[in-house]
C-alpha positions as CSV (number, residue, x, y, z in Angstrom):
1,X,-57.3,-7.5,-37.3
2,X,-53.7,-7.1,-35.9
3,X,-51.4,-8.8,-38.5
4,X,-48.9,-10.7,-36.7
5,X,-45.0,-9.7,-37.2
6,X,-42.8,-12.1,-39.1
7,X,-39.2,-11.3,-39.2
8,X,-37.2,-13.9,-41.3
9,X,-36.0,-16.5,-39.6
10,X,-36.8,-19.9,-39.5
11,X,-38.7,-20.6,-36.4
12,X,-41.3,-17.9,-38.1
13,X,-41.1,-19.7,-41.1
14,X,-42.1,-23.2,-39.4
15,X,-44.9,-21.2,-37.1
16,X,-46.4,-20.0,-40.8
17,X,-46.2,-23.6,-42.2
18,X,-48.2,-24.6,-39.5
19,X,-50.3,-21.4,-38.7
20,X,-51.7,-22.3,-42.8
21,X,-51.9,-25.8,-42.1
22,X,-54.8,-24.7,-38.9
23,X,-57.8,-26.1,-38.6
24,X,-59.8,-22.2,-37.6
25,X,-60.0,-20.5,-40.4
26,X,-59.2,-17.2,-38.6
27,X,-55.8,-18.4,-37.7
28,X,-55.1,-19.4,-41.2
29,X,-56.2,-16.1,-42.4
30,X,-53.9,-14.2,-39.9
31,X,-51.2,-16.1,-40.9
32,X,-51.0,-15.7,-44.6
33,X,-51.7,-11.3,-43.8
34,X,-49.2,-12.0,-41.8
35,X,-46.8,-13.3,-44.4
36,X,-47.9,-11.3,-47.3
37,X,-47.1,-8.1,-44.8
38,X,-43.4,-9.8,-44.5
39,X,-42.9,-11.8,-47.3
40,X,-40.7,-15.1,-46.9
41,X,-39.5,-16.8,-50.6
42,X,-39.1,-19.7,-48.2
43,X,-43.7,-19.8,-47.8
44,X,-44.5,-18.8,-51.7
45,X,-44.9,-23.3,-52.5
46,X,-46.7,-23.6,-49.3
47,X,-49.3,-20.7,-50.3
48,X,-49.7,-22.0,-53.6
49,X,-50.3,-25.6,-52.3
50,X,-52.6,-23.6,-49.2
51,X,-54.3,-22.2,-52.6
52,X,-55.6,-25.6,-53.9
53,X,-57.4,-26.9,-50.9
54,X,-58.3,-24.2,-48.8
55,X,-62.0,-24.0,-48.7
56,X,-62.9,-20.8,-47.3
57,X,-63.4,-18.1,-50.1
58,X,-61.6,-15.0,-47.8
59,X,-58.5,-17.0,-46.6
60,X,-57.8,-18.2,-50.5
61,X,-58.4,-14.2,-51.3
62,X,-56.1,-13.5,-48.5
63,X,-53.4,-16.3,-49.7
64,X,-53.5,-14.8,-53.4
65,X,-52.6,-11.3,-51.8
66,X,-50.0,-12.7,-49.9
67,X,-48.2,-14.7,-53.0
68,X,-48.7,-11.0,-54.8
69,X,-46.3,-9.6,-52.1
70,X,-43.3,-12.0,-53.1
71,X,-41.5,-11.0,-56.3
72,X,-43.3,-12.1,-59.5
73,X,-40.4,-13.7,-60.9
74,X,-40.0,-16.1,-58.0
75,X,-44.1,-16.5,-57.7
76,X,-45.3,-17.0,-61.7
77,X,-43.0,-20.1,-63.1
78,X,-44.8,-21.9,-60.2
79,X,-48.0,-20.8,-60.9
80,X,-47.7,-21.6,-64.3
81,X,-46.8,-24.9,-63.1
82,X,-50.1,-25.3,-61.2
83,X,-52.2,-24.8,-64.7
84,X,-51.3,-28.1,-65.2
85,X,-52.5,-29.7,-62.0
86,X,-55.6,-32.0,-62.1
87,X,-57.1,-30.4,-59.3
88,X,-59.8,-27.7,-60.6
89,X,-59.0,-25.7,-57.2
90,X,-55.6,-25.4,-58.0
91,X,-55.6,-24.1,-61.4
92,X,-58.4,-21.9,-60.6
93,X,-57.0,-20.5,-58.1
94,X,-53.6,-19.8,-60.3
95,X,-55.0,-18.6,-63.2
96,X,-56.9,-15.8,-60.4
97,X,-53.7,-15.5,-59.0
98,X,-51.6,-15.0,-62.3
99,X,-54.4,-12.1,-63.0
100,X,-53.8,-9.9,-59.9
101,X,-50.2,-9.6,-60.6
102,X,-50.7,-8.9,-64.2
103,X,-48.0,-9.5,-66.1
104,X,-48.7,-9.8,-69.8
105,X,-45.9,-12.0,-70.5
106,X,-47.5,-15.0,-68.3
107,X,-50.0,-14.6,-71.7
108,X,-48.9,-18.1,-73.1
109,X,-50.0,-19.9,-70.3
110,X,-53.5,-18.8,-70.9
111,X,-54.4,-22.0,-73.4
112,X,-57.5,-22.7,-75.5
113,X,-57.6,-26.0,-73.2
114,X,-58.2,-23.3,-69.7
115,X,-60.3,-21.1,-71.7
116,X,-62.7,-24.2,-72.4
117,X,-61.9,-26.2,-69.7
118,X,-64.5,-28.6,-68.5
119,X,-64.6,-27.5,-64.7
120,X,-67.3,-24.1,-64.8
121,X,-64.8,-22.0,-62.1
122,X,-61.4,-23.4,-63.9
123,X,-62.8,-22.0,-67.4
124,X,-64.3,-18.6,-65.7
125,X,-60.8,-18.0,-64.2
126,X,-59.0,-18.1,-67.3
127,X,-61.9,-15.8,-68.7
128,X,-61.1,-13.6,-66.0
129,X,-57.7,-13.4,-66.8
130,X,-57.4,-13.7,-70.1
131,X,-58.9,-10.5,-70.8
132,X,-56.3,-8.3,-68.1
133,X,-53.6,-10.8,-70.2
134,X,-54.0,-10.3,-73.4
135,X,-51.7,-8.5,-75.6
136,X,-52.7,-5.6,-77.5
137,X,-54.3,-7.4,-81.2
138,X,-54.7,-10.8,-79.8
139,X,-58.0,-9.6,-78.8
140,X,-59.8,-10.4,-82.0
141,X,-58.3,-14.0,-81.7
142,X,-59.5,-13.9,-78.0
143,X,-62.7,-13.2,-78.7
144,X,-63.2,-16.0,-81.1
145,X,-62.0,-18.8,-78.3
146,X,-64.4,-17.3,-75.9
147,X,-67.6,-17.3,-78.4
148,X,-67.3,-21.1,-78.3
149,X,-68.0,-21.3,-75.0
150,X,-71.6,-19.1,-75.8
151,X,-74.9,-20.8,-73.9
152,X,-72.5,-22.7,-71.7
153,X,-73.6,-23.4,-68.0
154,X,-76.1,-21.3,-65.5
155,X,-76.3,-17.8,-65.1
156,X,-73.3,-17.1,-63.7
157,X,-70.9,-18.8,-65.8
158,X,-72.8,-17.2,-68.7
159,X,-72.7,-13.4,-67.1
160,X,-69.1,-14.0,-66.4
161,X,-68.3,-14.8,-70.2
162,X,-70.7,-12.1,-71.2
163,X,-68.6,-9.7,-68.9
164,X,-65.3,-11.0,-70.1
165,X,-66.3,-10.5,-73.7
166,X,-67.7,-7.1,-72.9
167,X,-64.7,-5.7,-71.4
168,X,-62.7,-6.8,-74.8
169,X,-65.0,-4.0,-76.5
170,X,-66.2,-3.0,-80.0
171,X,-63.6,-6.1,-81.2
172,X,-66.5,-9.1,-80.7
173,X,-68.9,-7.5,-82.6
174,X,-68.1,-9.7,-86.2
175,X,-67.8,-12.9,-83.0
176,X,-71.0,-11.7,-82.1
177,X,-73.0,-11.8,-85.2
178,X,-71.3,-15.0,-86.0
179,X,-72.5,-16.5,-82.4
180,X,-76.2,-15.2,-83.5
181,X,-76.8,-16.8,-86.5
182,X,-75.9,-20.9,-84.6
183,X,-78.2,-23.3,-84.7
184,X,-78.2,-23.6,-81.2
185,X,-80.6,-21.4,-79.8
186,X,-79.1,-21.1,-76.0
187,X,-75.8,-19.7,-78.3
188,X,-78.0,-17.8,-80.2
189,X,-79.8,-15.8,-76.9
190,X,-76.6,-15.7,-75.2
191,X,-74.8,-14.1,-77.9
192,X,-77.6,-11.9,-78.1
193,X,-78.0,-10.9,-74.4
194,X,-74.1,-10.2,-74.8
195,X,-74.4,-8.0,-77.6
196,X,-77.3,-6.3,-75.8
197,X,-75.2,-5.6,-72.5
198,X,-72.2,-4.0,-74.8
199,X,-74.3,-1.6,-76.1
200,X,-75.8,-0.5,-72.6
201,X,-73.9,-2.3,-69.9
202,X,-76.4,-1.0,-67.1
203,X,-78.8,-3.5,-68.4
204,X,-79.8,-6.7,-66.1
205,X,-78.6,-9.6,-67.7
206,X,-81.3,-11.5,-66.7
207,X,-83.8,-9.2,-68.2
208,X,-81.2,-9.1,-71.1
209,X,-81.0,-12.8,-71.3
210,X,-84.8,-13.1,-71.3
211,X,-85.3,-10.5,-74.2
212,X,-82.5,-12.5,-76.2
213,X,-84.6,-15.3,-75.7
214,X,-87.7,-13.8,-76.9
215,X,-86.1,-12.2,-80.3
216,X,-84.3,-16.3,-81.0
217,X,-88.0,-17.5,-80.3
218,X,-89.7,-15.0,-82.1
219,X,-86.9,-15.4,-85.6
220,X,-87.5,-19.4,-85.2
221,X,-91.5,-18.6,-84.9
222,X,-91.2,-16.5,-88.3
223,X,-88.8,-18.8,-90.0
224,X,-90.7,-21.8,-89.7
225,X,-94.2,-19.2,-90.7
């Protein structure tokens, strides 16, 4: 792909405002490789706005690089901004955004309300970034905030809190032998799939989730024996 020059001017600028608006995909793709190879201050709203509505997976990844281009402090007050927008999209895609740049002072934005939020993606996001975020000994608190969220969802959402746990290290265990002894027995299993996955994090999670369910089966078996 030949990324297309953009010196700064404004007739570039308007021909990226509407090269993002384009109904072919490719041509909104070229267009934001295009600016994040030139960066214009002038484009970083309309990439974030692009952000929350495009739906093609690659041009979103491809908007997210471009807005890492621009200077961080121009990009993150307004992305901090979009954590509050009622469109899941939009804070997902801000909260993924926030985590590529890095910058551990953006931390405060990453609320208990994100971390459980009701939309599946929003709340996987802030997983997602939460653990690049977090300072050094928030971890612990961390930790705790994501074990509510144990048994939530399908298989994805639960391999993507098991991973986000996981790379927090030997800090969940006391979270995880908390989470093992709930009543509920999807926390229960998923806690203990987790735990499983720490200690040999080549395992499958399926065939770790399915063992986990087997041992809270097997402990509810005995217990009412």
């Amino acid at each position: 792909m030949v990324p297309m020059t953009m010196p700064r001017n404004g007739t570039n600028t308007m021909r990226a405002l509407r090269g993002l608006e384009n109904a072919d995909a490719s041509v909104r793709l070229r267009t934001a490789l295009a600016v994040g190879t030139n960066p214009d201050p002038l484009l970083i709203d309309k990439l974030i706005q692009r952000c929350a509505i495009e739906p093609e997976f690659y041009v979103r990844e491809m908007l997210t690089w471009a807005l890492i281009r621009h200077p961080s402090p121009l990009t993150i007050p307004k992305l901090i901004d979009e954590l509050r927008s009622e469109g899941t999209q939009a804070r997902s895609q801000a909260l993924h955004t926030l985590s590529k740049i890095g910058d551990r002072q953006t931390w405060p934005a990453i609320t208990r309300a994100l971390l459980t939020d009701a939309d599946d993606e929003v709340a996987r996001s802030a997983w997602r970034a939460a653990v690049v975020l977090v300072p050094q000994g928030a971890e612990p608190t961390l930790a705790a905030v994501l074990s509510t969220q144990f048994g939530r969802g399908e298989r994805e959402t639960q391999l993507s809190l098991s991973r986000a746990l996981i790379s927090l290290g030997e800090v969940i265990m006391p979270t995880l032998r908390a989470a093992k002894t709930d009543r509920d027995p999807r926390v229960r299993a998923h806690a203990t799939a987790t735990e499983r996955l720490l200690a040999d994090p080549d395992a499958g999670f399926e065939l770790a989730i399915e063992e986990a369910k087997r041992v809270v089966a097997l402990g509810r078996t005995s217990a009412n024996g």
